[in-house]
C-alpha positions as a Python dict, from the first residue, in 0.01 Angstrom:
ca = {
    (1, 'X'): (0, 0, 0),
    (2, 'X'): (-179, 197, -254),
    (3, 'X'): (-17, 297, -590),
    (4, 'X'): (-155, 495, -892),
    (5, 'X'): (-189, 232, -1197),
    (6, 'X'): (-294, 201, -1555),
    (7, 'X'): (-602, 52, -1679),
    (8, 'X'): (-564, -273, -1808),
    (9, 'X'): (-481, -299, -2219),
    (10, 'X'): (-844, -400, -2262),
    (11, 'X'): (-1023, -146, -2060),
    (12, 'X'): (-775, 106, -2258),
    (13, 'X'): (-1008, 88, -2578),
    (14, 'X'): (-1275, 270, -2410),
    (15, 'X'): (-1099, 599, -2391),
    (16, 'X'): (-1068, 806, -2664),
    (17, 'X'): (-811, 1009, -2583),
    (18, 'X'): (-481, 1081, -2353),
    (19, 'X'): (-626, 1324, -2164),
    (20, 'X'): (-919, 1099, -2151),
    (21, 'X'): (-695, 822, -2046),
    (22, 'X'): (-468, 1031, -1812),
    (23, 'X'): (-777, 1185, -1590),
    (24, 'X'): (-937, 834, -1551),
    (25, 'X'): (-585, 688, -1313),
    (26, 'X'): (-670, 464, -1058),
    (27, 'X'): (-593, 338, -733),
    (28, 'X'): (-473, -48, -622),
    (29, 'X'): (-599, -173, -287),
    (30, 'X'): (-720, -490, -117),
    (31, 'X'): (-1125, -470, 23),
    (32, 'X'): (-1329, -748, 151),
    (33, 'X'): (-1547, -955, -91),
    (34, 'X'): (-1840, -837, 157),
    (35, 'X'): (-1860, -513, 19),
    (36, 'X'): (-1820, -548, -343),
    (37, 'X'): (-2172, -581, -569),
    (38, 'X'): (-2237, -716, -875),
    (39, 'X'): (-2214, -545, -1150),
    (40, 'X'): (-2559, -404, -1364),
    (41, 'X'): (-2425, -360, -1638),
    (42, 'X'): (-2285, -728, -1697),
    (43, 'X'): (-2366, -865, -2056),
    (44, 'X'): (-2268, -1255, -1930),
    (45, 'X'): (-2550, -1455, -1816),
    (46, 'X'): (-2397, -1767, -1786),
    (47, 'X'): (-2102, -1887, -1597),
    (48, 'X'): (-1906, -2236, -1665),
    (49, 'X'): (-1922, -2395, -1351),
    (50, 'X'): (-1647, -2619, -1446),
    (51, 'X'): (-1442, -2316, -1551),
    (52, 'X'): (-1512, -2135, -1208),
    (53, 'X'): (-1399, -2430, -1018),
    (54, 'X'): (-1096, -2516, -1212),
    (55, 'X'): (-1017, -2123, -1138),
    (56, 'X'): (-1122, -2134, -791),
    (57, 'X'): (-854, -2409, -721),
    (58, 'X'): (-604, -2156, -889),
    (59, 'X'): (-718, -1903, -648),
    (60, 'X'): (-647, -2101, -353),
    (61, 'X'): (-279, -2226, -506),
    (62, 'X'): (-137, -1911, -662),
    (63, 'X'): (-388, -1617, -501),
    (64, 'X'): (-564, -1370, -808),
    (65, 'X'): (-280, -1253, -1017),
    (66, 'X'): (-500, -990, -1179),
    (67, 'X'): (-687, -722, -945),
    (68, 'X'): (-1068, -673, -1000),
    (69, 'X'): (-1199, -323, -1134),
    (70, 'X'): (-1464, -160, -907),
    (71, 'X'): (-1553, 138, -854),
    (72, 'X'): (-1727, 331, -493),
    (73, 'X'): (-2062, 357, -445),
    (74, 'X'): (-2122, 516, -108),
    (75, 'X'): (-1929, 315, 106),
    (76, 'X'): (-1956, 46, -80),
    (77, 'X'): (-1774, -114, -422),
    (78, 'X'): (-1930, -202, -791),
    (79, 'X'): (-1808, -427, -974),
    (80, 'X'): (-1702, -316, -1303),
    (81, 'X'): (-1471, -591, -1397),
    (82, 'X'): (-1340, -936, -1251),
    (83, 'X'): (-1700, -1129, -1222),
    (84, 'X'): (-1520, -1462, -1270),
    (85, 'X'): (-1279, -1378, -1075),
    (86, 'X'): (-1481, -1247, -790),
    (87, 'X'): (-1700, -1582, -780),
    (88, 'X'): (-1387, -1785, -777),
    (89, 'X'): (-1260, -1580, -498),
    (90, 'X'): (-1568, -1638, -304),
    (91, 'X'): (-1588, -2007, -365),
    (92, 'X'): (-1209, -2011, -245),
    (93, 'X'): (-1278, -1872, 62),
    (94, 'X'): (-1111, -1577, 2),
    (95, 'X'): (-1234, -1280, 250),
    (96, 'X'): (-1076, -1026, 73),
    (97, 'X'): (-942, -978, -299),
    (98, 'X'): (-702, -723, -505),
    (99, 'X'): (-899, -436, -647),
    (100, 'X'): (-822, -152, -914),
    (101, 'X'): (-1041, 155, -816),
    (102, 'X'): (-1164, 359, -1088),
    (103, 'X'): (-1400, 693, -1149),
    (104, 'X'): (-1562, 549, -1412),
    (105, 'X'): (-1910, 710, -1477),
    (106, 'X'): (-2219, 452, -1585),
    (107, 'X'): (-2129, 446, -1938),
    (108, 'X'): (-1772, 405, -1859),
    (109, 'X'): (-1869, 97, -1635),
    (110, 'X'): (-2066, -39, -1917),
    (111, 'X'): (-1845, 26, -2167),
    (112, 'X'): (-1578, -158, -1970),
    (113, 'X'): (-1810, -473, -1884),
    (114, 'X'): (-1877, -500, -2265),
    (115, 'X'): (-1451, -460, -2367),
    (116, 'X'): (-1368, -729, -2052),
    (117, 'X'): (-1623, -993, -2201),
    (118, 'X'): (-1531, -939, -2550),
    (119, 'X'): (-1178, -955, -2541),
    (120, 'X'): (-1095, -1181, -2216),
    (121, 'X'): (-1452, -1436, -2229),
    (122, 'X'): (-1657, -1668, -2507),
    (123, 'X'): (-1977, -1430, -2483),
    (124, 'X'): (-2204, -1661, -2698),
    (125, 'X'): (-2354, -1428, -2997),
    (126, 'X'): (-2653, -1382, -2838),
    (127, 'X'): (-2511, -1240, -2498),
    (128, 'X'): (-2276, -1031, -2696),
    (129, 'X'): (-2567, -882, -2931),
    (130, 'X'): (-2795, -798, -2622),
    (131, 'X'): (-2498, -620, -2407),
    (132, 'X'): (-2460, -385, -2770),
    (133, 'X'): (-2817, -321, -2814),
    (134, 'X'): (-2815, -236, -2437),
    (135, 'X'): (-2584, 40, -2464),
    (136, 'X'): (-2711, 161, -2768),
    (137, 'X'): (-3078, 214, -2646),
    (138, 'X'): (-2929, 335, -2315),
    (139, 'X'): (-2715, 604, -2460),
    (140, 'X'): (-2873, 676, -2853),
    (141, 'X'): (-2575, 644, -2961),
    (142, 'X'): (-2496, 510, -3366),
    (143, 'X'): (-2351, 138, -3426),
    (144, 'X'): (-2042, 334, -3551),
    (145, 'X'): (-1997, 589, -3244),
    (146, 'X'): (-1981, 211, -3065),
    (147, 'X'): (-1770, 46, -3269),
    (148, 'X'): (-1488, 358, -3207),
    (149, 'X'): (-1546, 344, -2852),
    (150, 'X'): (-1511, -22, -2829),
    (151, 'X'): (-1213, -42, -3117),
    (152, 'X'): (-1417, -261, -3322),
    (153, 'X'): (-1545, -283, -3654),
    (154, 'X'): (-1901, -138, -3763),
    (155, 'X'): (-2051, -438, -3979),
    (156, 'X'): (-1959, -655, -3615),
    (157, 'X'): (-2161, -476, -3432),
    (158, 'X'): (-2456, -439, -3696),
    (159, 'X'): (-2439, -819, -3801),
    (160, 'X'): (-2488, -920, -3407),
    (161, 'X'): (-2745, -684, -3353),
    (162, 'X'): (-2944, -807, -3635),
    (163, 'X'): (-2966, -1167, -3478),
    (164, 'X'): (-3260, -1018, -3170),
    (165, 'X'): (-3424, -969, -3503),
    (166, 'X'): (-3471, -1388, -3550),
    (167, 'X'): (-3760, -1553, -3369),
    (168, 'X'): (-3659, -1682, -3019),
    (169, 'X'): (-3625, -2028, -3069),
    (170, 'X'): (-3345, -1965, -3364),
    (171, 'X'): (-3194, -1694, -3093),
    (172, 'X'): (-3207, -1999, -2873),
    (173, 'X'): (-2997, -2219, -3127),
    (174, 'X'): (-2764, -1951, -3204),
    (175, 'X'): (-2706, -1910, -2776),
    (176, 'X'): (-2613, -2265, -2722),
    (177, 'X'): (-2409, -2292, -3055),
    (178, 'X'): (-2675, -2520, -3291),
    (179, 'X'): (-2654, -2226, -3500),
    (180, 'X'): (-2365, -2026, -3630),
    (181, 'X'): (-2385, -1635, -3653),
    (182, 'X'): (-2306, -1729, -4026),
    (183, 'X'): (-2566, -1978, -4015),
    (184, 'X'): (-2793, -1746, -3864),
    (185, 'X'): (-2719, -1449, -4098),
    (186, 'X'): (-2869, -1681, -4385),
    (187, 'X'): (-3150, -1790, -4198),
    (188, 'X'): (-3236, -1355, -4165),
    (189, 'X'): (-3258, -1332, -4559),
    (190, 'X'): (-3519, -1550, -4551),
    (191, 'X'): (-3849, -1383, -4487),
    (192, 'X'): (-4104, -1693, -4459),
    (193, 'X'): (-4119, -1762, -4064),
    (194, 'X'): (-4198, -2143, -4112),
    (195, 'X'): (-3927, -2143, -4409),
    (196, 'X'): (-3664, -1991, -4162),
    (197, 'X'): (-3789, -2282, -3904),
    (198, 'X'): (-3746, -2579, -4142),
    (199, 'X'): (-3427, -2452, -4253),
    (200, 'X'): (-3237, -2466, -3935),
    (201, 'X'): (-3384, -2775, -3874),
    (202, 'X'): (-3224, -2931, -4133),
    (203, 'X'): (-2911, -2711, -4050),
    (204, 'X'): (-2856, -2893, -3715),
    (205, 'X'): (-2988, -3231, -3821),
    (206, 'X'): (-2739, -3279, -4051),
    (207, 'X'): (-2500, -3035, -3950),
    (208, 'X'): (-2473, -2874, -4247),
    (209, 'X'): (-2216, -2630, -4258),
    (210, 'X'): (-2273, -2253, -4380),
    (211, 'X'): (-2130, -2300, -4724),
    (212, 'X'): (-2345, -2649, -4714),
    (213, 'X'): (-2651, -2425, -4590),
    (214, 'X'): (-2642, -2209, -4909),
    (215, 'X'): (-2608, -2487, -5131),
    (216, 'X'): (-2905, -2661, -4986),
    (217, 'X'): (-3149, -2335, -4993),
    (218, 'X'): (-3048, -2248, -5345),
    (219, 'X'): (-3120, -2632, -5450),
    (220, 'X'): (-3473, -2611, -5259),
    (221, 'X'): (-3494, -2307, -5457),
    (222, 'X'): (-3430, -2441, -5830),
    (223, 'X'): (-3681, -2762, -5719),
    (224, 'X'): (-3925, -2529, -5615),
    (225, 'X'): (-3923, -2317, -5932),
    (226, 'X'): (-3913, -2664, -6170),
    (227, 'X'): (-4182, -2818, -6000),
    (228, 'X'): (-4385, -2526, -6047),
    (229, 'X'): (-4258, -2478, -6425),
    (230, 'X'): (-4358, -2815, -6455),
    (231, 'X'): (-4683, -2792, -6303),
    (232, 'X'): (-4772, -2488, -6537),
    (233, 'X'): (-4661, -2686, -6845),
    (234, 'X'): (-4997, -2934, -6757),
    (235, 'X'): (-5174, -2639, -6718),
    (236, 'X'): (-5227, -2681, -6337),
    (237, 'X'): (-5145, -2526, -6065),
    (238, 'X'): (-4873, -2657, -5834),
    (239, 'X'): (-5056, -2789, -5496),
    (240, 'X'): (-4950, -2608, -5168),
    (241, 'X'): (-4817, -2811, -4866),
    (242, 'X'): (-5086, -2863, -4571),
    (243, 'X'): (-4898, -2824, -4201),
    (244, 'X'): (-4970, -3156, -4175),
    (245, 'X'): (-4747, -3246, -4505),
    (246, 'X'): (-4433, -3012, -4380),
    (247, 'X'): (-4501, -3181, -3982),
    (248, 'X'): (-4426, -3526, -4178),
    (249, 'X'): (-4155, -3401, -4361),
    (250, 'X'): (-3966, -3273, -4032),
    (251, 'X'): (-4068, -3579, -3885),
    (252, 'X'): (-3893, -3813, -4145),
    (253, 'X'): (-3582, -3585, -4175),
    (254, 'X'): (-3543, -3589, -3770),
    (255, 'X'): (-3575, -4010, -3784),
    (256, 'X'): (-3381, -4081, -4081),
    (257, 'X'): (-3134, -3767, -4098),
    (258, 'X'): (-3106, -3732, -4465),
    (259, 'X'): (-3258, -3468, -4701),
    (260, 'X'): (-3667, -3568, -4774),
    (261, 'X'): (-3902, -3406, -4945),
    (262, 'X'): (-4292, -3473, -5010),
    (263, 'X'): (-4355, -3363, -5331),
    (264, 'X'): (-4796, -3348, -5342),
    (265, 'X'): (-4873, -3394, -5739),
    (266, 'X'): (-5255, -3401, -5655),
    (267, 'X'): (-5499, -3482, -5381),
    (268, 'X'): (-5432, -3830, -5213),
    (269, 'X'): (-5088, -3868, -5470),
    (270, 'X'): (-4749, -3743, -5431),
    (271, 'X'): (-4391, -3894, -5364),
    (272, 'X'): (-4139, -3881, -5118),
    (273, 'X'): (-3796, -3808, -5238),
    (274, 'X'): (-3486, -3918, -4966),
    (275, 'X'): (-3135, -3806, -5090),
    (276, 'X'): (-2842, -3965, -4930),
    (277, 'X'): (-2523, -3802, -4973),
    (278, 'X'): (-2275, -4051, -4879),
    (279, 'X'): (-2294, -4468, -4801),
    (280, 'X'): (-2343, -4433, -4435),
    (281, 'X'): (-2616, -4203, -4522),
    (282, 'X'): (-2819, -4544, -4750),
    (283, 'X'): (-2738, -4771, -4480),
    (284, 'X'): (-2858, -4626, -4192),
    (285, 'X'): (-3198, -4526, -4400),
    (286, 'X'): (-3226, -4903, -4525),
    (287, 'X'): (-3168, -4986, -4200),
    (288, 'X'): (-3468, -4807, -4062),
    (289, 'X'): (-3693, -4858, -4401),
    (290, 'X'): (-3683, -5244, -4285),
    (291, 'X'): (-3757, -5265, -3930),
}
């Protein structure tokens, strides 16, 4: 039987207003999982497979206590919200699932996918910043006009956007959770593209944590500054690192996973500084110093 519904507390944030919320009722039903699509507008590119299976065999025990949201197409349904759901279905066998139709326009649908994965999935950062930037391109719309549709704060949305600024391989680390988005927002204040590099390097190395991270860039800092004080106090010049120097550097702080520096005093002379912050730290370096 069908029956006129609510939206689910989630969808809810994307309407602004009563009458907003009031002209958008929907309709329950069951339909076949032949005829419902995926959704476009889906910010999630990844799905646990472990997750979907341990919800699958849910399905198949207690049936889907929580209808999907589609909308029509023709005579056919979109998906608007439910993927997980719908892919457990399928996996279950089931030939048909519970369905909430609703007139929801494209940015409606959009809006919804980004609210669903928000508040009821672990988007990673990355995912999350991409589905934002996607709707904001797609509509011209201000990080503030989004962050009132979607009930969330402005900065949010601004600090996740900024992370498509970093180069991909830090987007990478952020995606898989190397990096923090804290982690990350430190690594954008630093302008020096090889800089940023080494820096999360060392970040998930030693798995430093963000207050760690700051500590460590504002010691680099004052070393940098007194070996270059020093250096003008001779009267020369302090020498620049080759690629080849900063490659050995990574190198050594990859294989012995302390802090190390190669300090280069003059052509063909130099040292190399290892800091070891703890006695498991001088073991394990002694350890490989004398094989």
């Amino acid at each position: 039987m069908e029956k006129k519904s609510r939206l689910g507390r989630g969808l809810d944030a994307l309407l602004g207003s009563d009458d907003a919320q009031a002209s958008l009722s929907s309709t329950q039903s069951h339909v076949s999982v032949e005829v419902i699509e995926q959704s476009p507008f889906q910010p999630r590119k990844g799905f646990d497979e472990d997750e979907l299976s341990a919800l699958s065999a849910s399905i198949k025990t207690h049936g889907i206590l929580q209808p999907l949201v589609v909308r029509q197409v023709g005579d056919r349904f979109q998906l608007v919200a439910g993927e997980r759901r719908l892919r457990a279905a399928r996996a279950a066998g089931l030939s048909s699932v519970p369905v909430t139709v609703v007139n929801f326009n494209d940015q409606q649908a959009l809006e919804a996918a980004l609210i669903e994965n928000i508040q009821r999935s672990d988007l990673n950062p990355i995912e999350k910043a991409m589905g934002f930037k996607d709707y904001l391109d797609r509509y011209q719309m201000t990080h503030e006009h989004l962050a009132t549709r979607l009930g969330m704060a402005r900065p949010t949305i601004t600090n996740l956007v900024a992370l498509l600024d970093l180069p991909a391989e830090l987007q990478n680390a952020v995606r898989v959770g190397q990096l923090t988005t804290g982690h990350a927002k430190i690594l954008k204040g630093i302008t020096d593209p090889v800089r940023q590099l080494q820096i999360s390097k060392e970040i998930m190395a030693r798995g430093l944590s963000v207050h760690a991270t700051e500590a460590f860039i504002k010691q680099k800092a004052a070393e940098k500054q007194a070996t270059e004080n020093a250096g003008a106090a001779n009267g020369r010049a302090p020498v620049e690192k080759t690629n080849h120097v900063l490659g050995v550097e990574d190198e050594l702080r990859k294989k012995l996973g302390v802090r190390l520096e190669i300090k280069v005093k003059a052509k063909d002379k130099g040292q190399i500084i290892l800091t070891f912050e703890s006695n498991d730290d001088f073991e394990r370096v002694l350890e490989v110093l004398r094989k």
